[in-house]
N, C-alpha and C positions, 0 to 999 in steps of 0.2 A: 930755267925751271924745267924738270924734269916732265916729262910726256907720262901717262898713263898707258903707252903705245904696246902692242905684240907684234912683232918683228917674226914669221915664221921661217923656218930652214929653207925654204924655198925662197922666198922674196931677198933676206939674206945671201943666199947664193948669188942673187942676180945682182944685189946693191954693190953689193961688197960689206967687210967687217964694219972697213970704215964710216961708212954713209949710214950702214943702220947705228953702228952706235951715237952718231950723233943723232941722228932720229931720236934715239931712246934717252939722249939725254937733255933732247927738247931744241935744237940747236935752230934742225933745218923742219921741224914741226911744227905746222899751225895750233894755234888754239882752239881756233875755232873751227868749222868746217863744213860742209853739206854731203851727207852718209852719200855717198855712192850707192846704197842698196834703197834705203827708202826714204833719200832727200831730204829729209828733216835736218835742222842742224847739232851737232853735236860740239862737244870741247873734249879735246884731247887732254887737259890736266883736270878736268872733273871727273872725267868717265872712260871704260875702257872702250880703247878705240884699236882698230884691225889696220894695218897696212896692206893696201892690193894693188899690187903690181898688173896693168894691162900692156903686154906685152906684147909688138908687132913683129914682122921682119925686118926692121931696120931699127927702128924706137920702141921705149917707152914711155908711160905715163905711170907717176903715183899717185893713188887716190888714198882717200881714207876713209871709214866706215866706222859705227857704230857695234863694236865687237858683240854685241845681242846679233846684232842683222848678217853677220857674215863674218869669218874667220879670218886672218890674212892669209893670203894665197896669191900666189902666183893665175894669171887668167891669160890666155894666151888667144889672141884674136889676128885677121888678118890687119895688114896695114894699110888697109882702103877701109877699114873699118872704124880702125884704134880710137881717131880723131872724134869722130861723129855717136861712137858706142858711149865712149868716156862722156864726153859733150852733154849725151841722152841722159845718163843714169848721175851724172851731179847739178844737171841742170837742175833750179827748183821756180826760178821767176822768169824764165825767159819766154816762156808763150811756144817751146820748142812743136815743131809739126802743125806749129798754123796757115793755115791758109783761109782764104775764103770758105771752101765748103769741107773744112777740115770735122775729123770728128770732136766730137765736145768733151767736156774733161775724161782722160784714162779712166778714172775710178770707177762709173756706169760703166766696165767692163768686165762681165765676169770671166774669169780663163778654168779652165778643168782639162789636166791632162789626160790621155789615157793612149791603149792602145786598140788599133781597127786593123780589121781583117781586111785586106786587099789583096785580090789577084794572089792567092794563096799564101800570103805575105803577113807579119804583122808591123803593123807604119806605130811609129809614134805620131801620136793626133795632138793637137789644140783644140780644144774647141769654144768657142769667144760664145758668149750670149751677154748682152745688154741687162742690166737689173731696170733699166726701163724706157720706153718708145726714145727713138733718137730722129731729131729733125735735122735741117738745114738752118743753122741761122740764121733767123728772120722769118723764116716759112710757119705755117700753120699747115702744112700740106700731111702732118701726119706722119708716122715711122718710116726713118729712109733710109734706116739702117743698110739693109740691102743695096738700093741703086747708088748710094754713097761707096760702098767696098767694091759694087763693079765697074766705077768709073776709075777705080783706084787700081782696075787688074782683075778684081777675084772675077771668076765665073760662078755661073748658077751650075749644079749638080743637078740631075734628076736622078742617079743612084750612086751607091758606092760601089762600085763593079773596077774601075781607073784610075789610079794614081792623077790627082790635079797636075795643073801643069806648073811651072816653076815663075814665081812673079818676080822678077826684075827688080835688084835692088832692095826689098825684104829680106831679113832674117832674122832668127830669133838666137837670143843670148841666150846663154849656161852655163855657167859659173860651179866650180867644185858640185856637180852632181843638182843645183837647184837651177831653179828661172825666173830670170831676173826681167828680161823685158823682150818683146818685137818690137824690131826696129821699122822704119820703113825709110824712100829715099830722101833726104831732106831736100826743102824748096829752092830754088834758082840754080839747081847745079851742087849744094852745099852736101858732107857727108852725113850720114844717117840719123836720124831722132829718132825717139823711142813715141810709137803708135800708141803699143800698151807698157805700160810700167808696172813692176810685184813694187806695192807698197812694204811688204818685205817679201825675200825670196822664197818662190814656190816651192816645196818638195817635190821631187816627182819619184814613180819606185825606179827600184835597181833595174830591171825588166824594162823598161821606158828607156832610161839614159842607155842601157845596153842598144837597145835598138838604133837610139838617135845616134850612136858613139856609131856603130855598123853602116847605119847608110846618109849619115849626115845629112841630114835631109828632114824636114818638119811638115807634117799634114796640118793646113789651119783651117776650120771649119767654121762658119760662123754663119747664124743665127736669130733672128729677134727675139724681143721676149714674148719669153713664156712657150720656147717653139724645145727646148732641150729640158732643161734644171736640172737640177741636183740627180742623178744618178747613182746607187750605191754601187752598180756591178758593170763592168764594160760592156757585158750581154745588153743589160740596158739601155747604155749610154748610147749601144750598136743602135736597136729600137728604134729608140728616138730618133738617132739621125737619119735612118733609112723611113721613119715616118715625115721628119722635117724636108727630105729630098725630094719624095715623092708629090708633098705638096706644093711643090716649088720654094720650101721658106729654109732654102739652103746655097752657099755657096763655101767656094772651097780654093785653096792654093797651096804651092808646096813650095817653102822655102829653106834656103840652104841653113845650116849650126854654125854656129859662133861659138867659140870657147866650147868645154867640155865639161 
């Protein structure tokens, strides 16, 4: 049975003629499948669906998507990544980055791109806020949002004057120009699961991904609630976080880009 599939010139190039057309005429295609962009399941002869090639130094992986959630493309990551990126972003029932004092579902995370002035510089920023108080499982001790992320690396900021420091094993995907997920290192030794997950992939502007394409490198700030929101203008966005710093309800890291 024939695939609903888009085979792009680039994933093509990589397959070969031959592999993608039998992809396309359902050979070596599942039917069923779990989006790579936002984990839901979908079917490749119901609905259109995207081929995305993640692509290492030595391997690949084919994934499939929901052609609403992401194009096929080609995504080119490293290969201490491939494994554990792939892994994150189709995982949908595995419990992926649990631990004991793991954080609680991705979703209560809200992410807001932007860009911050540093050391005469503009960084592309993350900035995480909670949509509401986040504990320790089993605790009543109240929002731990904080000492949960600096037990995990971040540091506390008291302003934005330095570039954070780089946290071990974090990084954040990007995918054709959007963002898809932060990774962080997976438990006992394993490669990376996705901290936060884009229920579908985030936009960021051209001016952002410029940035991030320039010094590979991602600012991740985060916050409790109610300490940033919604900001319409990065002047604002600046505001807030040099208000959330200075009252201690800020911390911050810098992790390397995934994909482009």
């Amino acid at each position: 049975m024939s695939r609903m599939l888009d085979v792009s010139d680039d994933v093509r190039a990589e397959i070969g003629d031959v592999e993608a057309d039998r992809l396309l005429a359902g050979e070596n295609a599942p039917g069923s499948y779990d989006c790579t962009s936002c984990r839901t399941p979908g079917d490749s002869a119901q609905e259109a669906t995207s081929t995305v090639l993640f692509v290492g130094e030595e391997t690949a992986v084919l994934a499939f998507a929901h052609a609403t959630c992401i194009p096929s493309q080609v995504v080119p990551v490293s290969e201490e990544q491939l494994q554990g990126a792939v892994k994150s972003i189709t995982a949908s029932q595995d419990g992926a980055g649990g631990g004991p004092d793991a954080l609680p579902e991705q979703a209560v995370l809200g992410v807001t791109s932007g860009l911050v002035l540093i050391e005469g510089e503009l960084r592309p920023a993350l900035v995480v806020e909670p949509t509401a108080a986040i504990a320790r499982p089993g605790s009543q001790d109240g929002d731990e949002f904080l000492p949960l992320l600096i037990e995990q690396g971040f540091h506390p900021v008291a302003d934005l004057k330095t570039v954070p420091e780089v946290l071990p094993g974090w990084s954040v995907l990007l995918a054709a120009g959007q963002l898809h997920a932060v990774l962080q290192p997976g438990t006992g030794g394993g490669g990376p699961v996705a901290w936060w997950q884009a229920h579908r992939p985030l936009q960021v502007t051209d001016g952002w991904r410029a940035a991030a394409n320039k010094s590979q490198k991602i600012l991740v700030l985060a916050a409790p609630v109610g300490s940033i929101g919604q900001q319409p203008r990065e002047d604002l966005l600046r505001s807030a976080l040099d208000k959330a710093a200075a009252g201690g309800r800020l911390v911050a890291a810098t992790m390397p880009l995934a994909g482009t």
